[in-house]
Structure formats: structure tokens, C-alpha cells
C-alpha positions in Angstrom: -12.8 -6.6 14.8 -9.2 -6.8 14.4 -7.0 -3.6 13.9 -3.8 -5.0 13.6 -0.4 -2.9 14.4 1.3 -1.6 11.7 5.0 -2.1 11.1 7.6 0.5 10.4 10.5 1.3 8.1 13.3 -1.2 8.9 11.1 -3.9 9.8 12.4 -6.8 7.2 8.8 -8.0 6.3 8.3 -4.6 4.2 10.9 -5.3 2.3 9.3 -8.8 1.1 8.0 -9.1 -2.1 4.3 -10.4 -1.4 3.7 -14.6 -2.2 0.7 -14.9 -4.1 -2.1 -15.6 -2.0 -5.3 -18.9 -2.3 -8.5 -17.0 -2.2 -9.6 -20.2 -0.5 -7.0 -21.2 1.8 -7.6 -20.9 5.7 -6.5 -18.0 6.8 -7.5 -15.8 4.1 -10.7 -14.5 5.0 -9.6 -13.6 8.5 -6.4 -12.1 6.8 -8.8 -9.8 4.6 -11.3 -8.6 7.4 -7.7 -7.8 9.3 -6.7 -5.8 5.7 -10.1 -4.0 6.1 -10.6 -3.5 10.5 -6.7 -1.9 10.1 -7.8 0.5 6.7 -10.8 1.8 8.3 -8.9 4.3 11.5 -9.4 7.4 10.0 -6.8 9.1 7.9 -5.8 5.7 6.0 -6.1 5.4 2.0 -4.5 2.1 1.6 -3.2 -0.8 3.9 -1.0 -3.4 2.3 -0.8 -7.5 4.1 3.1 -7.1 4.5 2.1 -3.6 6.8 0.7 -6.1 9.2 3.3 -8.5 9.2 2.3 -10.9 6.2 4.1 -11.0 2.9 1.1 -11.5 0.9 -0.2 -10.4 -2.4 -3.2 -8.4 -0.6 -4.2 -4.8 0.3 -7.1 -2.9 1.7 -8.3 0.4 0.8 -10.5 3.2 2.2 -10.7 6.2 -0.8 -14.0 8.8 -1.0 -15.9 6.6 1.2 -15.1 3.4 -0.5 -14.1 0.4 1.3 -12.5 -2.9 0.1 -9.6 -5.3 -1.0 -8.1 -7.3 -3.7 -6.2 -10.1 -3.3 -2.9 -10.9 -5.6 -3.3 -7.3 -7.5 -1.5 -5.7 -10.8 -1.1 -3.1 -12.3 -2.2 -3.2 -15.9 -2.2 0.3 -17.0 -1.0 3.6 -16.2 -1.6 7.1 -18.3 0.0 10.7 -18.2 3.5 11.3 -17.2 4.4 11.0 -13.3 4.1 14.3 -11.3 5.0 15.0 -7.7 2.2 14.3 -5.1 2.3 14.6 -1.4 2.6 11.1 -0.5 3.3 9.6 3.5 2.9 6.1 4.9 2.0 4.4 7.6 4.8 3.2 8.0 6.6 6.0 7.8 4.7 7.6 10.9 4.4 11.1 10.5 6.7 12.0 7.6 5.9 13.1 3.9 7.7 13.7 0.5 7.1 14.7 -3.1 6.8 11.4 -4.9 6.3 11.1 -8.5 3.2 9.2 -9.3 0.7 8.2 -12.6 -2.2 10.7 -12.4 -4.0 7.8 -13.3 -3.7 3.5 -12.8 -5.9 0.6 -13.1 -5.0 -2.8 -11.1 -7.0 -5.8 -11.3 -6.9 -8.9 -9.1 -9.6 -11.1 -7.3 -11.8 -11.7 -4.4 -11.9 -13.9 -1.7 -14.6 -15.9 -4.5 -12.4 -15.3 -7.1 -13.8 -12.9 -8.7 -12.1 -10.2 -10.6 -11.8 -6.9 -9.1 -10.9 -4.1 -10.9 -9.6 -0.8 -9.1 -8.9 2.4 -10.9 -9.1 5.6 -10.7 -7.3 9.1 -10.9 -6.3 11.6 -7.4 -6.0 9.5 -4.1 -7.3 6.6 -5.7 -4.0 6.3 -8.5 -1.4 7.6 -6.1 -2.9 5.0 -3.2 -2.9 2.0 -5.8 0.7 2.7 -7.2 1.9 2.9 -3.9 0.1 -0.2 -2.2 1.5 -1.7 -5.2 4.9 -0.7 -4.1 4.6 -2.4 -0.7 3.4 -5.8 -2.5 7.1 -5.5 -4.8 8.5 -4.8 -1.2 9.3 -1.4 -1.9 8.6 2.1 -0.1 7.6 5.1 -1.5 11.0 6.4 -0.6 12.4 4.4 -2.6 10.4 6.1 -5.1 12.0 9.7 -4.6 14.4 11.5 -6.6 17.8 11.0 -5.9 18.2 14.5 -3.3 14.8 14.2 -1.7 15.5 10.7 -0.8 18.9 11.3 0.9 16.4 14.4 3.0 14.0 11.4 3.6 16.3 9.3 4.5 17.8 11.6 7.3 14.6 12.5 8.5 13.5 8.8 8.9 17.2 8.3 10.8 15.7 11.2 12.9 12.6 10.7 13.6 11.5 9.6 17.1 10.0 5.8 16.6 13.1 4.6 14.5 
């Protein structure tokens, strides 16, 4: 088992959009079980490959009990108008902010095999995909704000004690 340590705002590999990833290559399958040993520590919905240092097209997620991964994800549909959820992330240790988000999204992608996965849902489920998603484009949820709550975020992250 291999929990691997999770970088934090200002680290450059978060800012990487994600290469698509070779279900096949070496490497792979020890990247996943990394994705899914680092999503399982309680109080984790979603753990994207850049959060532990690799700018790939791969995340892990741990929503109502359910466990898994997909490998070079997209999202291929989104209903009903964005509304403000409570969002935080890992790495963005111990802060949170409104963040507009689909109440629902569906992304598809593959498995280690190759077979398609298809991950959708509406509550946790939609807010973790869109913003797992984010982190593959190389994006935070801050950047995701509006416009006055991220300049708040923004000084809070500037303030906070591991920056």
C-alpha cells in the first residue's frame, strides 16, 4: 500500500494539464493502486494523478462507499445551471469556498483493460467529478470562484500556515 503525499497550491505540477495516459504502459497499474491507497484516508471524495506529483490523465475516487478510477476521463455532459456548493481540496489544506458547480455530470474514460468507464452522478458525486476534472485541465477550484470570493480565497491561501 502506497498513500502517496499530496501536493499543495503553488506546487507547478497542479498547474499541468494531464498527458494522456497507456492503460498498458509500465507504470500504470502501480500509478492507479497509488490513485486508489491515497483516495481511501478518510474524508477524501476524489484524488487526481497531478495531486501526487504526475501530470496524468487519471483520478481516483471514494463517493457513498464507492471506490475506483478512470484513466484519461471527460466530461461528456452536464445538466441544470451551476449553483454554489461547499467545495475544498486537498490541496488546499484546510480551506473552503462557494464554488459554482453542475448539480449533475457524466465523464467517461477507461480502465487499466481498456474498458469504458462511465462515472455520473448528481451531490458529491457531480461536484467531485467537475472538480477532479479541473485538476486534469490544470486548474483549481479557485480558479473556479467568482471574481470577490476568489480575491478572499486567495488571501486566505497567502495566509494560511503550510503556504
Amino acid at each position: 500500500m502506497t498513500v502517496r503525499e499530496i501536493r499543495v497550491f503553488g506546487d507547478p505540477v497542479l498547474r499541468s494539464k494531464a498527458e494522456p495516459v497507456d492503460p498498458a504502459a509500465p507504470g500504470t497499474a502501480a500509478l492507479v493502486q497509488d490513485l486508489l491507497d491515497t483516495v481511501r484516508l478518510p474524508g477524501r471524495a476524489g484524488v487526481a494523478a497531478c495531486q501526487i506529483g504526475t501530470a496524468q490523465a487519471a483520478f481516483s475516487f471514494n463517493v457513498d462507499g464507492e471506490v475506483g478510477y478512470v484513466l484519461n476521463p471527460r466530461i461528456v455532459e452536464v445538466r441544470g445551471e451551476p449553483e454554489l456548493v461547499d467545495e475544498g481540496c486537498l490541496s488546499v489544506p484546510d480551506l473552503g469556498f462557494p464554488t459554482p458547480r453542475h448539480p449533475w455530470c457524466r465523464v467517461e474514460g477507461v480502465d487499466l483493460d481498456g474498458a469504458e468507464v462511465v462515472l455520473e452522478g448528481e451531490g458529491l458525486m457531480a461536484q467531485m467529478l467537475q472538480h477532479e476534472m479541473g485538476h486534469l485541465d490544470g486548474r483549481l477550484y479557485l480558479q473556479s470562484l467568482e471574481r470577490g470570493m476568489r480575491a478572499r480565497a486567495l488571501e486566505a491561501v497567502r495566509a494560511a500556515p503550510w503556504y
